[in-house]
VOBA-443450 format. One line per field, with one value per residue (C-alpha): residue in three letters; x, y, z. Coordinates in steps of 0.5 Angstrom, whole numbers. Layout:
N
res <- c(Ala ...)
u <- c(X ...)
v <- c(Y ...)
w <- c(Z ...)
END
This chain:
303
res <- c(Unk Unk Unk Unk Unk Unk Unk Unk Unk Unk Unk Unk Unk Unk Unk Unk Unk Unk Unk Unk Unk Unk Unk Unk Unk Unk Unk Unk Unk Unk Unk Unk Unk Unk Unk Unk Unk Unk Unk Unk Unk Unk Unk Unk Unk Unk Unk Unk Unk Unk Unk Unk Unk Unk Unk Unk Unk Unk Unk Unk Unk Unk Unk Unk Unk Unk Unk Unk Unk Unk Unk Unk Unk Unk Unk Unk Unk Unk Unk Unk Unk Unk Unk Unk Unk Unk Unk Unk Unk Unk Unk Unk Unk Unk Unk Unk Unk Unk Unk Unk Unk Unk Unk Unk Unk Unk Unk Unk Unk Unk Unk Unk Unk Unk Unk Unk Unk Unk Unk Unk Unk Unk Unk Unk Unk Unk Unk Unk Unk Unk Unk Unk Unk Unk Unk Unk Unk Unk Unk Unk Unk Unk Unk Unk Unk Unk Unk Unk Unk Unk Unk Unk Unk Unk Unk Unk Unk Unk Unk Unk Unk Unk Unk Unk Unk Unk Unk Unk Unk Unk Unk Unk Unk Unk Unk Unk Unk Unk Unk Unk Unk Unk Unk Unk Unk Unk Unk Unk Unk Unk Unk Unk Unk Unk Unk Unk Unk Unk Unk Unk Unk Unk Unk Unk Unk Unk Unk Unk Unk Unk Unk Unk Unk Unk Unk Unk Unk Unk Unk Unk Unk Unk Unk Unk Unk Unk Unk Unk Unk Unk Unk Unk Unk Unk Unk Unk Unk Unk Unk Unk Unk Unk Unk Unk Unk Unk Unk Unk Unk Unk Unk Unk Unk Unk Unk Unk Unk Unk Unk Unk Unk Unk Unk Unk Unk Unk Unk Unk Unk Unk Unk Unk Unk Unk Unk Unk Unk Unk Unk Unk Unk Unk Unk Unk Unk Unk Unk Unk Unk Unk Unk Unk Unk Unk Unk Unk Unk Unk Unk Unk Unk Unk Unk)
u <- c(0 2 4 -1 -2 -9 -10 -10 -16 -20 -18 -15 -8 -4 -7 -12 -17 -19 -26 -24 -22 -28 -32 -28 -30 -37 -38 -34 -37 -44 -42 -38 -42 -44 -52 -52 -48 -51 -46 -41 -34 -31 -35 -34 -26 -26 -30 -25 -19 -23 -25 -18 -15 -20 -18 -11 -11 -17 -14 -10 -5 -4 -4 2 6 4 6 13 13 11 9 13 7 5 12 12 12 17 22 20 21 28 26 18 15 13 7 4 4 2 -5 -9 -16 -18 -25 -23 -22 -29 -32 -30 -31 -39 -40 -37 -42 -48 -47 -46 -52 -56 -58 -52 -52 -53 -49 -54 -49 -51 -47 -42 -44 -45 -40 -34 -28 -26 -32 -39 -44 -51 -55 -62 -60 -65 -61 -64 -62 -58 -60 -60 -58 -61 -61 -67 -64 -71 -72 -75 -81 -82 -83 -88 -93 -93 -93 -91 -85 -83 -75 -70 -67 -63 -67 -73 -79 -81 -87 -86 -89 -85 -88 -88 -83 -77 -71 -65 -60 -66 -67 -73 -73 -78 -78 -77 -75 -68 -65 -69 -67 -64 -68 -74 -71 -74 -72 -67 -69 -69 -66 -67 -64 -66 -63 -66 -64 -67 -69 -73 -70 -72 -67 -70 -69 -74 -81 -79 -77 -73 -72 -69 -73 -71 -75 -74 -73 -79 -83 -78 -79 -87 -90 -94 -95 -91 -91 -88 -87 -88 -89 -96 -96 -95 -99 -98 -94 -95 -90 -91 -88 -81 -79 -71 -66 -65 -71 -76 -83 -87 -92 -95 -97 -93 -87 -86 -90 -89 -85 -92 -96 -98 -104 -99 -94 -88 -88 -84 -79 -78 -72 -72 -65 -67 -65 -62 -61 -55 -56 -60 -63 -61 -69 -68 -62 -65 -71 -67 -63 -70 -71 -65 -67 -73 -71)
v <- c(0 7 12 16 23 19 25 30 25 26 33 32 32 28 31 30 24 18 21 26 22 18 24 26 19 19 26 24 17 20 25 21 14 11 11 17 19 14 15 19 15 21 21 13 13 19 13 8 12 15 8 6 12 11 3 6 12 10 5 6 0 2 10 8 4 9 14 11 8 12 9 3 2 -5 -8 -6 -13 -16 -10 -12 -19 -21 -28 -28 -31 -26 -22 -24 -16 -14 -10 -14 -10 -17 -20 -16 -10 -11 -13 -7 -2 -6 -5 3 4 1 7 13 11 7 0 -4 -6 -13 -15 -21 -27 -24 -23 -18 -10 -9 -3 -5 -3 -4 -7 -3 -7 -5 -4 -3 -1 7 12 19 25 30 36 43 49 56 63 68 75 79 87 86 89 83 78 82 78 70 71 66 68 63 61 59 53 49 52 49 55 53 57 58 60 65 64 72 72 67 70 72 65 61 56 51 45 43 36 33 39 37 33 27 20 14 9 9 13 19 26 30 36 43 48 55 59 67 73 78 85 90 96 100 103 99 93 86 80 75 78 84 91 96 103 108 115 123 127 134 136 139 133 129 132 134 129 129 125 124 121 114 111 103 99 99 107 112 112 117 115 117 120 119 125 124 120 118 117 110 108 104 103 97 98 91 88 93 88 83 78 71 65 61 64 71 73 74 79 81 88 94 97 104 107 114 119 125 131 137 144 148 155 158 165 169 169 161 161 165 160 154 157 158 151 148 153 150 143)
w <- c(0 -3 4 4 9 12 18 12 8 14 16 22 25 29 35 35 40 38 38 35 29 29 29 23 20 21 18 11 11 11 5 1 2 -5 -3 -3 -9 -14 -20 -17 -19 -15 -9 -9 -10 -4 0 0 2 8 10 8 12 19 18 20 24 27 31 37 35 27 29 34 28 22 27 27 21 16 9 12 19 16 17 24 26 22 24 31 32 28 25 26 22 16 16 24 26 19 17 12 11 12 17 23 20 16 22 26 21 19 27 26 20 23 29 23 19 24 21 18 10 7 2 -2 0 6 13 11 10 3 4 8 8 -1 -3 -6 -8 -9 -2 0 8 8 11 14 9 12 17 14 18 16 19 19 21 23 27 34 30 26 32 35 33 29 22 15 12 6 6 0 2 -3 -8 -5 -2 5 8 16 23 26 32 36 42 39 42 38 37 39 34 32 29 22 22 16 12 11 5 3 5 2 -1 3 9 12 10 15 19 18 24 23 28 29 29 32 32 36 32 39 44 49 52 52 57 54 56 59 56 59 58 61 62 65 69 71 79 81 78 81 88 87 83 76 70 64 58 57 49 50 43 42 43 49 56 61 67 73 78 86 90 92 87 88 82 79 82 77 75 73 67 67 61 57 55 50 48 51 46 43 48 44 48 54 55 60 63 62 67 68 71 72 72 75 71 76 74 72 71 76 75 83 84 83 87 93 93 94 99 103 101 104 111 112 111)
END
């Protein structure tokens, strides 16, 4: 056998795990496997050198010799043990390698391949025959940026996704980074086997001026003094319109208000909504008239 780079066919390094490696295989053999690229003599030849590359590194003791080898690991044996009977320690790819890799394969597409003689899986290391095993399609992954205004209430929108329109609910209240999974939207399945799934992870950009903590909103709001120390009544936008706030006597700065209801609407509960909190900051006056001044001072007296 030819010396071959077989960390880089898999896309790994030799520092990687052992499960790391196999997660790397699982990946590719998933991709490249003949069933699901039917006709595709490139795609068959990169699924040989993959299964032959995992056979090797894949496999603590052949990782170890390869490793110290190189091009040379399958005569690690005869280099090993002077006047032993050739070939002892030597890799065949033959049973114990097909078995191994038949269980392993079982693992990745969930159901192992029959061949018609019966027995081996039909797809073993280097051998390819036909294959009725049904394998799920692939995951998709999709992204969907909206403004915090779009998500206000539920709403179809309709997606392009591999050159398929896919008609969705975007359920009111989804959080930004949340995502959904649609059942059977993925890829299709293999000889009978169900479709993928497709996972759509939002990203929501908030275009208001208020912060957002799930269902809750916050929002931060100045008052004069006078207001402040005397009470009153402001106007307050929220994001279904303006309502007048009102302000107790006293009130202190960085205190906070809450106005139930007012938040946003609860994930799949759209009847339902969180609160708004306002904080107050309390504006103090810098340029004083001497008749203001004179007033404040009679203030601090009596107090």
């Amino acid at each position: 056998m030819a010396y071959k780079d077989y960390y880089k066919v898999l896309g790994v390094t030799k520092s990687s795990t052992q499960p790391e490696i196999k997660k790397a295989y699982k990946r590719l053999a998933r991709k490249y496997h003949p069933d699901v690229n039917p006709n595709d003599k490139d795609a068959e030849e990169k699924f040989k050198e993959i299964n032959e590359a995992f056979q090797v590194i894949g496999k603590a003791e052949n990782r170890k010799k390869y490793d110290q080898l190189g091009e040379h690991w399958q005569h690690a044996g005869a280099q090993n043990q002077a006047g032993a009977q050739g070939g002892q320690n030597q890799y065949t790819g033959g049973a114990e390698g097909e078995a191994d890799f038949a269980d392993f394969f079982e693992s990745v597409f969930g159901q192992r391949a029959q061949s018609s003689q019966g027995g081996r899986s039909s797809h073993g290391p280097f051998g390819y025959g036909g294959s009725s095993a049904r394998y799920k399609g692939e995951d998709i992954q999709a992204t969907l940026s909206l403004n915090l205004t779009e998500v206000l209430e539920s709403h179809k929108r309709t997606l392009s996704v591999n050159g398929k329109n896919i008609r969705i609910t975007v359920p009111a209240g989804v959080e930004n980074g949340q995502k959904i999974r649609l059942k059977g939207f993925g890829g299709a399945g293999v000889n009978g086997g169900p479709n993928g799934d497709l996972y759509i992870q939002f990203n929501i950009h908030n275009n208001t001026e208020f912060k957002r903590e799930k269902a809750s909103l916050y929002k931060t709001i100045e008052l004069d003094l006078f207001t402040a120390v005397l009470g009153g009544e402001v106007r307050v936008k929220t994001l279904s319109g303006e309502v007048n706030l009102k302000i107790k006597p006293g009130t202190q700065n960085n205190s906070q208000q809450k106005l139930r209801g007012q938040g946003f609407p609860k994930y799949k509960k759209d009847q339902e909504k969180g609160d708004l909190y306002i904080t107050f900051t309390i504006k103090i006056p810098t340029e004083l008239s001497d008749q203001e001044s004179e007033l404040f001072k009679q203030l601090k007296a009596l107090s």
